[in-house]
MOPAC internal coordinates of N, CA, C and O (Angstrom, degrees):
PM7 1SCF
backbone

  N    0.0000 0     0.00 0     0.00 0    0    0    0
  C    1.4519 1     0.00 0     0.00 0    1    0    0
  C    1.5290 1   109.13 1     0.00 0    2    1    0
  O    1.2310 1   118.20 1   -18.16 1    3    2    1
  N    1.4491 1   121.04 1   161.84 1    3    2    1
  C    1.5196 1   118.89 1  -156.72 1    5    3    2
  C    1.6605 1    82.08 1  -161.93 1    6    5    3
  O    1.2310 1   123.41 1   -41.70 1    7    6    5
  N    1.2470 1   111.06 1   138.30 1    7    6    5
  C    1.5438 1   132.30 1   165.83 1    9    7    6
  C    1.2205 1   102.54 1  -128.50 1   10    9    7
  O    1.2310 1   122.19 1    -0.35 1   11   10    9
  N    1.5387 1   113.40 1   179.65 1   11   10    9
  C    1.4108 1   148.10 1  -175.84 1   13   11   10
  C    1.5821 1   107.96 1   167.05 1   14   13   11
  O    1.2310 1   127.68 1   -11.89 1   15   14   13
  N    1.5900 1   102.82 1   168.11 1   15   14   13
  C    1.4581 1   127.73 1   174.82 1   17   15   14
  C    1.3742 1   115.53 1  -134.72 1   18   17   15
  O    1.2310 1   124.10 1   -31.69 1   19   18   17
  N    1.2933 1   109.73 1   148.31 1   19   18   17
  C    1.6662 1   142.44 1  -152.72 1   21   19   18
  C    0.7939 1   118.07 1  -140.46 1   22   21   19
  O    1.2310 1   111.63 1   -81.03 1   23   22   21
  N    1.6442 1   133.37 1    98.97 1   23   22   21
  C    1.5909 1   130.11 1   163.31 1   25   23   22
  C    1.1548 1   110.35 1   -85.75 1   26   25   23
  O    1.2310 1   122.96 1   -57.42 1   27   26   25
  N    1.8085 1   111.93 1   122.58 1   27   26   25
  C    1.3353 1   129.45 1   173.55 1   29   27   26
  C    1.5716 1   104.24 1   -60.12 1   30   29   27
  O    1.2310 1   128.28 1   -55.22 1   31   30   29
  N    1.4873 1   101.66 1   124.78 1   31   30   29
  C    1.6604 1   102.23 1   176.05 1   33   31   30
  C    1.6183 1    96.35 1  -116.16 1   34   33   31
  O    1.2310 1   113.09 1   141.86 1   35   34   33
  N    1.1042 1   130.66 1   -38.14 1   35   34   33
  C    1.5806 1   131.25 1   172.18 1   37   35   34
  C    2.1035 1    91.36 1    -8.81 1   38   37   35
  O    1.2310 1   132.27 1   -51.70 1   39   38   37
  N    1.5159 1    93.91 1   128.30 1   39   38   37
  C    1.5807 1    88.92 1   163.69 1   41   39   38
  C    1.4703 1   142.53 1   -80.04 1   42   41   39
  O    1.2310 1   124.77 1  -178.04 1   43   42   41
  N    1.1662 1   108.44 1     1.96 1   43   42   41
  C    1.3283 1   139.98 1  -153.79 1   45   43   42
  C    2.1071 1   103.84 1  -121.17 1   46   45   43
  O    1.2310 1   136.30 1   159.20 1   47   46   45
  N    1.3099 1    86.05 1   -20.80 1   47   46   45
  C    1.5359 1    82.61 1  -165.10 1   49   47   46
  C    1.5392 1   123.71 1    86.57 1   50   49   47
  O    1.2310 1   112.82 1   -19.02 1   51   50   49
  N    1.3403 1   131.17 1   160.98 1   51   50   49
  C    1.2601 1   140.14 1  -176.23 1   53   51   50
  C    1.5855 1   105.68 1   -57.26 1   54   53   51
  O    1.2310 1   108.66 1  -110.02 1   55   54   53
  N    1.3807 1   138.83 1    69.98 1   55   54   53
  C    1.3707 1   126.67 1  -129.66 1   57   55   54
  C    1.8387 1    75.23 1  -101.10 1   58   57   55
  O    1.2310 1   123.36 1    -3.83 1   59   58   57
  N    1.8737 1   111.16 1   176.17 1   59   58   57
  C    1.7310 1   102.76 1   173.49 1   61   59   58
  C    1.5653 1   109.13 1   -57.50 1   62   61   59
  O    1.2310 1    92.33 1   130.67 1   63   62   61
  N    0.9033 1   164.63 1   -49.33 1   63   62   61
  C    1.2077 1   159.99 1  -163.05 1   65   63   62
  C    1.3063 1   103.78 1   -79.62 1   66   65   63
  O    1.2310 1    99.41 1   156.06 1   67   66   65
  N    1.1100 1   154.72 1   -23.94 1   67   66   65
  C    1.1825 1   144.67 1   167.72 1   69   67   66
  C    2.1216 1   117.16 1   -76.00 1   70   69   67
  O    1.2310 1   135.34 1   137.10 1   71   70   69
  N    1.9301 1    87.92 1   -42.90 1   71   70   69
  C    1.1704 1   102.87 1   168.01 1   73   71   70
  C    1.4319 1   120.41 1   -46.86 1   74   73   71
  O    1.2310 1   120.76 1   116.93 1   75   74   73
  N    1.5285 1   116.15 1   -63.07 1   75   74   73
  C    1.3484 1   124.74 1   150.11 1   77   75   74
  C    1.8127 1   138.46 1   -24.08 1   78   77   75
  O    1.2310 1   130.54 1   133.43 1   79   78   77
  N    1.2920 1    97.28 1   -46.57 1   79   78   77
  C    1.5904 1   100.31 1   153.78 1   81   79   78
  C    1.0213 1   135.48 1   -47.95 1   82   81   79
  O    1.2310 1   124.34 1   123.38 1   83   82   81
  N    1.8788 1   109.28 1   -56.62 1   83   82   81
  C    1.1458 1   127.50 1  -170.97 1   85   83   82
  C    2.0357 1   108.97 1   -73.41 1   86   85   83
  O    1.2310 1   128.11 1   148.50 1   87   86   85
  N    1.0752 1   101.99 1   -31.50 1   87   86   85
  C    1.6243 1   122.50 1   169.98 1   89   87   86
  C    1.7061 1    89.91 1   -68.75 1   90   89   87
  O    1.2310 1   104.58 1   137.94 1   91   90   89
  N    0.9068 1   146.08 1   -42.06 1   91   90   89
  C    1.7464 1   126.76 1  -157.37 1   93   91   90
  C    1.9485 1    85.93 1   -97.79 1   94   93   91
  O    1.2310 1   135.53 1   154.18 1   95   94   93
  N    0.8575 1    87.54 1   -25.82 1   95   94   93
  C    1.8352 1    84.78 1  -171.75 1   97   95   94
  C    2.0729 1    90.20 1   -81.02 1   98   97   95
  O    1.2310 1   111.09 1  -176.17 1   99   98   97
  N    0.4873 1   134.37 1     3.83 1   99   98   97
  C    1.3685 1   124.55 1  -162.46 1  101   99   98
  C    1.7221 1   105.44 1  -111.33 1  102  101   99
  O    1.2310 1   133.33 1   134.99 1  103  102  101
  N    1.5115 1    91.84 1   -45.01 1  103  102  101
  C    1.9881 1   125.50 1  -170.68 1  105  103  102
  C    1.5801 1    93.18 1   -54.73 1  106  105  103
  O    1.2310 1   121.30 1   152.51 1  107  106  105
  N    1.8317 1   115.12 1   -27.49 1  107  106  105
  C    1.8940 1   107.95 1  -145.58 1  109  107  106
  C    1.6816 1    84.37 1  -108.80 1  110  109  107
  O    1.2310 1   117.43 1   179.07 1  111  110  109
  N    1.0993 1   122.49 1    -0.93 1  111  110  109
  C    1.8212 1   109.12 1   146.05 1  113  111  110
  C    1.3049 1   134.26 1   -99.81 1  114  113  111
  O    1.2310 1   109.23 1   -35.36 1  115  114  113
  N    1.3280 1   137.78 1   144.64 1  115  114  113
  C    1.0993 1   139.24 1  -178.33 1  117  115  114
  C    1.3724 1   112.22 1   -60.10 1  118  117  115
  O    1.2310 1   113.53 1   137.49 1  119  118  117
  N    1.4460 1   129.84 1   -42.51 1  119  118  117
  C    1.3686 1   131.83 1  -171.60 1  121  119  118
  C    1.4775 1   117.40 1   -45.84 1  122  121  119
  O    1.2310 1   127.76 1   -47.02 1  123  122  121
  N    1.0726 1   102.68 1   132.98 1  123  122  121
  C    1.6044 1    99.56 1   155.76 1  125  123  122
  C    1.7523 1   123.71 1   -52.17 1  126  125  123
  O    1.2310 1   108.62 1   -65.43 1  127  126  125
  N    0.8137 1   138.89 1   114.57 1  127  126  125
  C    1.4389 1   155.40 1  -176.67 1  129  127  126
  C    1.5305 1   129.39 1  -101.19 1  130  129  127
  O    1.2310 1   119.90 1   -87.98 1  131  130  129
  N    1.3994 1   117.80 1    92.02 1  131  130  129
  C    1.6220 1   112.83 1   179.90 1  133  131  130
  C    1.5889 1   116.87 1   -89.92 1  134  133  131
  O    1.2310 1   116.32 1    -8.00 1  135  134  133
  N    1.1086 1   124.59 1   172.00 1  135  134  133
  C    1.5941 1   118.87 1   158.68 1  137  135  134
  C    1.1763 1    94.26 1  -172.54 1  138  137  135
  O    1.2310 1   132.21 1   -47.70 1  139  138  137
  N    1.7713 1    94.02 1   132.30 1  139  138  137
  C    1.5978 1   120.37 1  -165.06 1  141  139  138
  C    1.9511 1    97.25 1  -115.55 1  142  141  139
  O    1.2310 1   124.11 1   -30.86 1  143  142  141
  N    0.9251 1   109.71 1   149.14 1  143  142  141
  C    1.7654 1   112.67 1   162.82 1  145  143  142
  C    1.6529 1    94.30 1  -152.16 1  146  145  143
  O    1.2310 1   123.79 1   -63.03 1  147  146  145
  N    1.4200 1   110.34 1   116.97 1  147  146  145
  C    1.1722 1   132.30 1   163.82 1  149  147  146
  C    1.4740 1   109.63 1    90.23 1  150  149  147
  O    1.2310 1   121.25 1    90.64 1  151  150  149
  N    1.4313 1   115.21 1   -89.36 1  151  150  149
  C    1.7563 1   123.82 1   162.63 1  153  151  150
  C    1.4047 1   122.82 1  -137.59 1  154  153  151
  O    1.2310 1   125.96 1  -176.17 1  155  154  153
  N    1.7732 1   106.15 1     3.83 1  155  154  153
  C    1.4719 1   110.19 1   175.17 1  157  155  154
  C    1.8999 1    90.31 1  -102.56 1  158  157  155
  O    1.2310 1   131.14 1   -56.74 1  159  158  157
  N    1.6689 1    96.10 1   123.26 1  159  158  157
  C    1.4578 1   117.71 1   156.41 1  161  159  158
  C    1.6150 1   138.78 1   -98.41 1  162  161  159
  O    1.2310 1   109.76 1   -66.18 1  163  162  161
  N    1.1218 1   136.83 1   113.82 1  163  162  161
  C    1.7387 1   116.79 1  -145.58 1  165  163  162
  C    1.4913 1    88.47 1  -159.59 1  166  165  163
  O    1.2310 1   125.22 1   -48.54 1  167  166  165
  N    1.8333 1   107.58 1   131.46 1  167  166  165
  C    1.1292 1   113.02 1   159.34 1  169  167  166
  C    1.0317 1   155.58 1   -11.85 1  170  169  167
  O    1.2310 1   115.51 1   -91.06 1  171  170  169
  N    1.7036 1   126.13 1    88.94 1  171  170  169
  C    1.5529 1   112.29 1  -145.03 1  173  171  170
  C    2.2644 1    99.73 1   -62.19 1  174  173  171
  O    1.2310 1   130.21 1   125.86 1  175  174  173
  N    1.2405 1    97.92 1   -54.14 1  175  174  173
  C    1.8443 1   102.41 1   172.21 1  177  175  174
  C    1.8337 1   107.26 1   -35.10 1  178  177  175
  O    1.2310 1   114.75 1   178.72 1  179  178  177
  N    1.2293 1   127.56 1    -1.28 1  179  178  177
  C    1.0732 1   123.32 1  -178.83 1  181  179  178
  C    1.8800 1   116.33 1  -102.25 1  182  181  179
  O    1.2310 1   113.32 1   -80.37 1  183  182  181
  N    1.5910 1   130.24 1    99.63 1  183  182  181
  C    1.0458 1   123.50 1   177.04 1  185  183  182
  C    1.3649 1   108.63 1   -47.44 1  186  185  183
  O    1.2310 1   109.51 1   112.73 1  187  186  185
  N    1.3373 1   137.27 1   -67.27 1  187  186  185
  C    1.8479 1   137.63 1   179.83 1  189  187  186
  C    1.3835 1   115.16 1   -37.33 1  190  189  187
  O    1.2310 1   123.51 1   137.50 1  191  190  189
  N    1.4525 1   110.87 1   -42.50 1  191  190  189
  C    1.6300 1   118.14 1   176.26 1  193  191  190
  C    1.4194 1   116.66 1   -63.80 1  194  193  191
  O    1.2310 1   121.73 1   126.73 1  195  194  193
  N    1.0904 1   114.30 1   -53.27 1  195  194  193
  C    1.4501 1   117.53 1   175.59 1  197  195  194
  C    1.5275 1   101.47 1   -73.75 1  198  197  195
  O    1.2310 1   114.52 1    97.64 1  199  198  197
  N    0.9109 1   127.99 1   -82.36 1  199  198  197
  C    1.4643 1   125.62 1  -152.80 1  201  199  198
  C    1.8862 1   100.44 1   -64.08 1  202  201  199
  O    1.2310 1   120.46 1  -146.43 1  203  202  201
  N    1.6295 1   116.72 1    33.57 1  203  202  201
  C    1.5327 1   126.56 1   178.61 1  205  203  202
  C    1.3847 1    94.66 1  -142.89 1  206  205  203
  O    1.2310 1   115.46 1  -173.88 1  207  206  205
  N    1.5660 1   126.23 1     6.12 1  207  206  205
  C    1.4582 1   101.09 1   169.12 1  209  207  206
  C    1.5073 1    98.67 1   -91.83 1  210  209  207
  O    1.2310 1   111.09 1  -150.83 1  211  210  209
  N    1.2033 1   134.37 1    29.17 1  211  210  209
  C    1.4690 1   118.09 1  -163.26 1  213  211  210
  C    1.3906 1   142.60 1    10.48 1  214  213  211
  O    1.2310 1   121.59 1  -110.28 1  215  214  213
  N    1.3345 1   114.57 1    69.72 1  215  214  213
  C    1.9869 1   123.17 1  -137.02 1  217  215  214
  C    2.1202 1    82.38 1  -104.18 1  218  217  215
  O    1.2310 1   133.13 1   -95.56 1  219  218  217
  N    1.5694 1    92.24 1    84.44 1  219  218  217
  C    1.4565 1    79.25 1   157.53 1  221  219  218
  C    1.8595 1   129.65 1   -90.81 1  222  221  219
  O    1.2310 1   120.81 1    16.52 1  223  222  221
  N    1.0867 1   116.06 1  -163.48 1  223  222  221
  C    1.1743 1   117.24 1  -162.36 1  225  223  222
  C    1.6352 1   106.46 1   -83.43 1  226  225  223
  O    1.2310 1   123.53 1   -43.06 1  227  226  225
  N    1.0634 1   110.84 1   136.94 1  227  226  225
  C    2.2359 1   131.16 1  -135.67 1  229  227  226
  C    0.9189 1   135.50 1    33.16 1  230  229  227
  O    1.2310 1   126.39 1  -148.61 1  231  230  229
  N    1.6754 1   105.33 1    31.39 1  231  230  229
  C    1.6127 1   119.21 1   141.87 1  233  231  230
  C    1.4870 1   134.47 1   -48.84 1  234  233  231
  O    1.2310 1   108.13 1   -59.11 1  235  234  233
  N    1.4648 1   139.78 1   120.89 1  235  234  233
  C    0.7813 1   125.95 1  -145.63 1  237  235  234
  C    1.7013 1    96.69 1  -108.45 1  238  237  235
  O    1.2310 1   102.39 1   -62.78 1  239  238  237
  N    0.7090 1   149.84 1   117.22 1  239  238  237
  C    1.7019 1   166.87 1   167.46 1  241  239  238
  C    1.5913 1   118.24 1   -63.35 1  242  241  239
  O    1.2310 1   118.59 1   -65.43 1  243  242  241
  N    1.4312 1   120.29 1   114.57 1  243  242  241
  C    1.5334 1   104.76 1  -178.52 1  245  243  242
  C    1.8983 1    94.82 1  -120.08 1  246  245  243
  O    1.2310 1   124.15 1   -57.70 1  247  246  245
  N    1.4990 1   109.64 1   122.30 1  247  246  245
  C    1.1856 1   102.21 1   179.35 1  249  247  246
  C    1.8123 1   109.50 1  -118.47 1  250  249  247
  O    1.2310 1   128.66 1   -34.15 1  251  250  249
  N    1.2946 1   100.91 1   145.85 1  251  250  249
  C    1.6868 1   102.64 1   174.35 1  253  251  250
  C    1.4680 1   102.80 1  -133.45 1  254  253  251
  O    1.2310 1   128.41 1   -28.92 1  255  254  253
  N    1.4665 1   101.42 1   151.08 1  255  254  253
  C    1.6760 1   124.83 1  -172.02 1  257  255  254
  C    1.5927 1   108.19 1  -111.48 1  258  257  255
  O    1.2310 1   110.24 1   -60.01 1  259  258  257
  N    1.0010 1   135.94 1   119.99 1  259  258  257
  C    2.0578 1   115.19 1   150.76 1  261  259  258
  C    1.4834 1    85.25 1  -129.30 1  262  261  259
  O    1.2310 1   138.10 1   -29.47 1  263  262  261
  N    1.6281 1    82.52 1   150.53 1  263  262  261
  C    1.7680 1   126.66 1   177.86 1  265  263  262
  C    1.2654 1   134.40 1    90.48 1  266  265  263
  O    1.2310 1   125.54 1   -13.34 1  267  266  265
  N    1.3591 1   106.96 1   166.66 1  267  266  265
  C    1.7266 1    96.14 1  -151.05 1  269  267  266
  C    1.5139 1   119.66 1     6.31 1  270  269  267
  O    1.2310 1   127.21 1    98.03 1  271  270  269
  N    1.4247 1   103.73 1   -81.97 1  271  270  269
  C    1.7082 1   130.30 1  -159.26 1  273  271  270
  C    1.7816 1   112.99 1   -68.88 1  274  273  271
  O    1.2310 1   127.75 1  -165.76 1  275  274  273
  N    1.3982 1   102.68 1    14.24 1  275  274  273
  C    1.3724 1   103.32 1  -158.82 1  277  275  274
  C    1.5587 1   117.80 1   -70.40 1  278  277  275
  O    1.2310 1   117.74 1   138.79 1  279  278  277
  N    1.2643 1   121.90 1   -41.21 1  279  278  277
  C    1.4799 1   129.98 1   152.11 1  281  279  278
  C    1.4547 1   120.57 1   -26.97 1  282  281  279
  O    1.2310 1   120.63 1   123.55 1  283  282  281
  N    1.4839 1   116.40 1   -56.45 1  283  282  281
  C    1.3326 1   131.45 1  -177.82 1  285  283  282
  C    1.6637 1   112.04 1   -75.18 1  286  285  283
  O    1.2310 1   113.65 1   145.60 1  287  286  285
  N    1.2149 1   129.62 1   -34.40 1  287  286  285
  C    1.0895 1   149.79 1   172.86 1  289  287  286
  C    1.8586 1   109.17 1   -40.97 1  290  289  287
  O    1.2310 1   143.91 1   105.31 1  291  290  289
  N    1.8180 1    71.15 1   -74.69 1  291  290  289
  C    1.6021 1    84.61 1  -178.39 1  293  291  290
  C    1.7359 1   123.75 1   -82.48 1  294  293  291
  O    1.2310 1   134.43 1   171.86 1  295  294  293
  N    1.1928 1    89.70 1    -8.14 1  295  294  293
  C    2.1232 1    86.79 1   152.54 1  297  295  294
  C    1.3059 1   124.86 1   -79.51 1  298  297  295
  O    1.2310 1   124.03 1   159.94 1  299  298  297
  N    1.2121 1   109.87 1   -20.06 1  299  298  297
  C    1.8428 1   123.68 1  -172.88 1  301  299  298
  C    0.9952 1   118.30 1   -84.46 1  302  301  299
  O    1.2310 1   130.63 1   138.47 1  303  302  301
  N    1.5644 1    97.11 1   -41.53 1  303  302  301
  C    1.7810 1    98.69 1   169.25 1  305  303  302
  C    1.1986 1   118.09 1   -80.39 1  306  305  303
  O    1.2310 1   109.36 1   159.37 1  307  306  305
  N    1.1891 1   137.55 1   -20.63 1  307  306  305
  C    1.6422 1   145.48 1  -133.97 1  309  307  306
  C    1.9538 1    68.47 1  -105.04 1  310  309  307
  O    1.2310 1   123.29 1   101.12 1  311  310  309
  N    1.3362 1   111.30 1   -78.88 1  311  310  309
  C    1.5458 1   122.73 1   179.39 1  313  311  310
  C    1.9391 1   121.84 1   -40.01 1  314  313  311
  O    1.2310 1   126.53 1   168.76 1  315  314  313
  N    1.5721 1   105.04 1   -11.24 1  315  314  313
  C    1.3498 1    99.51 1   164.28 1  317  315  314
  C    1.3192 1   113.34 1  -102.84 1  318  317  315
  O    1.2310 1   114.46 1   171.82 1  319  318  317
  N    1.3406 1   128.10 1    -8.18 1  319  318  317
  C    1.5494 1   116.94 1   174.33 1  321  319  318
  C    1.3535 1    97.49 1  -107.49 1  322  321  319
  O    1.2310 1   109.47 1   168.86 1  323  322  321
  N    1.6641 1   137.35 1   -11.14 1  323  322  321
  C    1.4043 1   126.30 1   139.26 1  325  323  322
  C    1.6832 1   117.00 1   -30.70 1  326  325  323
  O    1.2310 1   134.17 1   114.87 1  327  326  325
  N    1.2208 1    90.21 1   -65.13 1  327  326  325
  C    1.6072 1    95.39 1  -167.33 1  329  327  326
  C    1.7157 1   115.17 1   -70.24 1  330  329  327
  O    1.2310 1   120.99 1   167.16 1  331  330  329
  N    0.9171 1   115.70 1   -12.84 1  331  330  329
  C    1.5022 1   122.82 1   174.74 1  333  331  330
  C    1.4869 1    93.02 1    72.19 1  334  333  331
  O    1.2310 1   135.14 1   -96.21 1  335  334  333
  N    1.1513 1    88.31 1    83.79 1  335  334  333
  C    1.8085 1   107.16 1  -165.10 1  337  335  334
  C    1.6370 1   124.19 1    -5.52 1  338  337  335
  O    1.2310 1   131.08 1  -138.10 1  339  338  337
  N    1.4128 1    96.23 1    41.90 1  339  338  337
  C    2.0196 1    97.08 1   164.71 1  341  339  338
  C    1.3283 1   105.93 1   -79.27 1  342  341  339
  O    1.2310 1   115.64 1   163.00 1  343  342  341
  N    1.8526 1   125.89 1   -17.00 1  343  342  341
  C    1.4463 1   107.71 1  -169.57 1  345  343  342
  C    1.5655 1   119.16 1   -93.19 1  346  345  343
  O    1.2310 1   127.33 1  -157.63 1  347  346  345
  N    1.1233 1   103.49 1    22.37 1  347  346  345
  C    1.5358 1   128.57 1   171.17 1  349  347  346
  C    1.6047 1   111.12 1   -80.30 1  350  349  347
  O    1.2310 1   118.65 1   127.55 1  351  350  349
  N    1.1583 1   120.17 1   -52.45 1  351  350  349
  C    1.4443 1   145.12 1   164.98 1  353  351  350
  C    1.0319 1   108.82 1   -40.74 1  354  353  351
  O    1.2310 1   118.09 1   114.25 1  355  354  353
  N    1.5445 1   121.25 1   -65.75 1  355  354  353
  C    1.4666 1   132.93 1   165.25 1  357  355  354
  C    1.2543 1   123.81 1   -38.61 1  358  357  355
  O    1.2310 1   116.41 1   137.47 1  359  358  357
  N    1.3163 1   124.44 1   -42.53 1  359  358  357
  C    1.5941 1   128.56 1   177.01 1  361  359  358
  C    1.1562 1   127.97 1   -56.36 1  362  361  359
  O    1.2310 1   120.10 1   180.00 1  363  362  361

């Protein structure tokens, strides 16, 4: 298993459509995928979960990966709410 942390800079916050990104970016690894903000933790593969942590802007995000892809997982994601999700685009 592999963690890291992520400050949401998006200005708007993790809004549903962004949430949704981060959920389709999440779906294309095998790993299991969590993401916690504050003390609610919820399935990153889950659109309701994410787009219910209400992650506004300098929210701090703690995400963890296990299996195979879990390294890669959690750079991609950590690196799409880095990027204020342009590196989604990129893919």
């Amino acid at each position: 298993m592999v963690s890291g942390k992520v400050k949401v800079i998006t200005k708007n916050g993790i809004h549903l459509r962004l949430a949704s990104e981060l959920v389709k970016a999440a779906n294309s690894f095998r790993s299991e995928i969590m993401i916690a903000k504050d003390s609610q933790e919820v399935n990153a593969k889950s659109i309701l979960g994410v787009a219910g942590l209400g992650a506004e802007v300098g929210s701090e995000l703690f995400i963890k990966a296990e299996g195979d892809d879990e390294k890669e997982a959690l750079e991609y994601l950590i690196g799409l709410v880095e990027s204020d999700f342009q590196k989604e685009k990129e893919r």
